[in-house]
DOTIGU-904538 format. One record per residue (C-alpha): x, y, z; residue number from 1. Coordinates in steps of 0.2 Angstrom, whole numbers, plus 5000, padded with zeros to 4 digits. Each point is the difference from the previous one (the first is absolute). Layout:
<sites>
    u    v    w num
    X    Y    Z NUM
...
</sites>
This chain:
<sites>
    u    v    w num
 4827 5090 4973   1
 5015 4989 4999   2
 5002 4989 5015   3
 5010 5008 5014   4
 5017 4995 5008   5
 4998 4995 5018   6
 5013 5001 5015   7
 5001 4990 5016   8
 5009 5007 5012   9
 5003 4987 5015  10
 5010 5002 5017  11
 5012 4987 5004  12
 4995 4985 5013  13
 5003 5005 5019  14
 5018 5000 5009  15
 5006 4998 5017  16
 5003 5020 5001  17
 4983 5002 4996  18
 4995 4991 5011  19
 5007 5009 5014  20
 4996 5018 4994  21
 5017 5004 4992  22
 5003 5011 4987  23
 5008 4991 4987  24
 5005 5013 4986  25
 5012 4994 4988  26
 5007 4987 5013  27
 4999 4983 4990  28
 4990 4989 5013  29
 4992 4984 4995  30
 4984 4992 5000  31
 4995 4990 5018  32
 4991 4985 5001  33
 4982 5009 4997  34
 5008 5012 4986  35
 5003 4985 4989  36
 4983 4992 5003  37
 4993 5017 4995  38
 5009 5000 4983  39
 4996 4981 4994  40
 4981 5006 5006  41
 5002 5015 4991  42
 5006 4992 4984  43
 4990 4989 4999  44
 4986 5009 4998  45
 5007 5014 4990  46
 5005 4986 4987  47
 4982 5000 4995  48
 5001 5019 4993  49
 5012 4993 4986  50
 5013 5013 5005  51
 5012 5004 4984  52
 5014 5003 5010  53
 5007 5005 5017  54
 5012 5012 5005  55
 5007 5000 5018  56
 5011 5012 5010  57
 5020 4990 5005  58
 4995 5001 5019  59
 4998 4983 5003  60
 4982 5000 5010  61
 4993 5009 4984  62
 5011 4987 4987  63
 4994 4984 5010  64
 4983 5004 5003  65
 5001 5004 4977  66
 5011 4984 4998  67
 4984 4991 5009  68
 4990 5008 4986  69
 5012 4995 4988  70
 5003 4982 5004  71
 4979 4999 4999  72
 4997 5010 4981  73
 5018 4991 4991  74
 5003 5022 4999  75
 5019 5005 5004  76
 5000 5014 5014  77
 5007 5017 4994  78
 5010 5009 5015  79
 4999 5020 5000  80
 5011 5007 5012  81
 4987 5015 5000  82
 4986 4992 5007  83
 5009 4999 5015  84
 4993 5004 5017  85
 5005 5019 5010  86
 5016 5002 5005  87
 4999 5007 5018  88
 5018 5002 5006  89
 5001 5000 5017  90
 4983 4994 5003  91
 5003 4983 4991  92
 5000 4985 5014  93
 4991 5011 5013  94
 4983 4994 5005  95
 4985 5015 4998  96
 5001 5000 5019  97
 5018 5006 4999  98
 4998 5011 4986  99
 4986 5010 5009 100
 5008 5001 5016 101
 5017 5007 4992 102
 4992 5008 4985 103
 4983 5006 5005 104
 4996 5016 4990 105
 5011 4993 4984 106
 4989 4984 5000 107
 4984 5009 5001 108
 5003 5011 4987 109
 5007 4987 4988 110
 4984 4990 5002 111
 4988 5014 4997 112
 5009 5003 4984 113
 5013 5014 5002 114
 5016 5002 4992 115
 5011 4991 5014 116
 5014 4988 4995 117
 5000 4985 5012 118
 5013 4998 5009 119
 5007 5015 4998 120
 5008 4996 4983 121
 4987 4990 4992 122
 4987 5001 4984 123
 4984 5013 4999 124
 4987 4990 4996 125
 4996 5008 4985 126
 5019 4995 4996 127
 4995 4982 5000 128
 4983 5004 4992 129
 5009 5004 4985 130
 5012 4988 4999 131
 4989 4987 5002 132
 4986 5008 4989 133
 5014 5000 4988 134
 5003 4980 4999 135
 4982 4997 4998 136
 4998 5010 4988 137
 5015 4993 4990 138
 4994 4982 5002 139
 4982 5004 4997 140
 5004 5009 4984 141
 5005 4981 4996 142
 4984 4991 5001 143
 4991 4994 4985 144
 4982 5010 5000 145
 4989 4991 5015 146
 5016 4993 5008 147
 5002 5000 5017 148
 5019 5002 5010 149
 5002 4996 5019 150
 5013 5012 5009 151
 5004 4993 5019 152
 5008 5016 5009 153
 4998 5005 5017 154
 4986 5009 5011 155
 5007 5017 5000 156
 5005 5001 4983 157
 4985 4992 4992 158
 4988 5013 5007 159
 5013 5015 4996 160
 5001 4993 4982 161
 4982 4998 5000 162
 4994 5017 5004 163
 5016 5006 4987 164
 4992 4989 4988 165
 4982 5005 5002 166
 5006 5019 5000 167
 4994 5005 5019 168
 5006 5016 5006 169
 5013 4999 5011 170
 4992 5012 5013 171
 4988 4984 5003 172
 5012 4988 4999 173
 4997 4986 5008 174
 4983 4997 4997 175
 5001 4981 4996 176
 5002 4989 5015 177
 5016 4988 5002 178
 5000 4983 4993 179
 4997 4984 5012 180
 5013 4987 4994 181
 4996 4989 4986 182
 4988 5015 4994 183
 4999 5009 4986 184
 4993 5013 4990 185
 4994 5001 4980 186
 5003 5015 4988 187
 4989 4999 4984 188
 5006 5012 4986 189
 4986 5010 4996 190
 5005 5011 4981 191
 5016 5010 5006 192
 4999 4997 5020 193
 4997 4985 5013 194
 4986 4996 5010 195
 4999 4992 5017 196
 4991 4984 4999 197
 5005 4990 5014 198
 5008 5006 5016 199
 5008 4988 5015 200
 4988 4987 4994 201
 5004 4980 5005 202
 4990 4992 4987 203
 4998 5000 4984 204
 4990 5016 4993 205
 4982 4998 4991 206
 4991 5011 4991 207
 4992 5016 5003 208
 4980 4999 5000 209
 4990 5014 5001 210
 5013 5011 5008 211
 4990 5015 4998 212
 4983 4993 5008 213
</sites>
């Protein structure tokens, strides 16, 4: 068997809205003080998987915590407007808190898995599944055989392109946890669909030994 392309799929470094609860959407908030630590931690420990390339979505928490990445490997940062967060509409720059007190039911429902757009006017997650599904995809089709390429999104929309990518049914979506910050997942093409190798892990992956015993 040929050697299999590998994807990375890291969430950006912590921000001061993150901090605070508040949903951040598509709102283009920075990296705080610990955010930035995360992301030069993060790179440099990632540098030792001799990534081929990295792709990043434009927001600019995702974009810095690649451009850390990036400054580490001598690899230019590819930006993907798809790989961007949610977009909530209403509910962007409202803390869970608020959200639940004004949007209870809507919020409940969302997270279980259920077709509600955010915010009134906002993306089904299976909306941003695809999208973001898309981009990897596209970029991973890239890779020289046993190549690896490091996408740094967002929580929400790495574990909606995740289970898009990994083919779960959307009646048990989701069925991945979220991302902690800095985290990140690993896909492993497996003959003409992906496996999930790693999932919000913080250091580097090892092998698998006697998995079955």
């Amino acid at each position: 068997m040929s050697a299999r392309r590998q994807v990375l799929l890291l969430r950006h470094g912590q921000t001061a809205w993150n901090a605070a609860g508040r949903f951040q959407g598509q709102e283009d908030i920075g990296l705080d003080e610990t955010g930035r630590a995360q992301a030069a931690r993060a790179a440099k420990r990632l540098v030792k998987l001799h990534p081929h390339a990295v792709v990043a979505s434009d927001l600019c928490r995702a974009w810095d915590t690649a451009a850390a990445l990036g400054a580490r490997t001598g690899l230019p940062v590819t930006k993907d407007e798809r790989l961007r967060e949610t977009y909530a509409g209403s509910w962007q720059g409202m803390t869970m808190q608020e959200i639940d007190g004004r949007y209870g039911a809507e919020r409940a429902a969302w997270r279980s898995g259920h077709d509600v757009r955010p915010g009134g006017d906002g993306e089904l997650r299976h909306e941003v599944g695809a999208r973001v599904a898309e981009a990897v995809d596209e970029h991973a089709r890239a890779l020289p055989e046993g190549a690896l390429l490091v996408v740094v999104s967002h929580g929400g929309a790495i574990t909606s392109g995740l289970q898009t990518l990994l083919g779960v049914p959307r009646e048990h979506w989701p069925v991945l946890t979220g991302l902690g910050n800095c985290h990140w997942s690993i896909v492993q093409e497996y003959r003409d669909r992906w496996t999930l190798e790693e999932h919000n892990a913080g250091t580097l992956p090892g092998d698998v030994i006697g998995d079955e015993s």
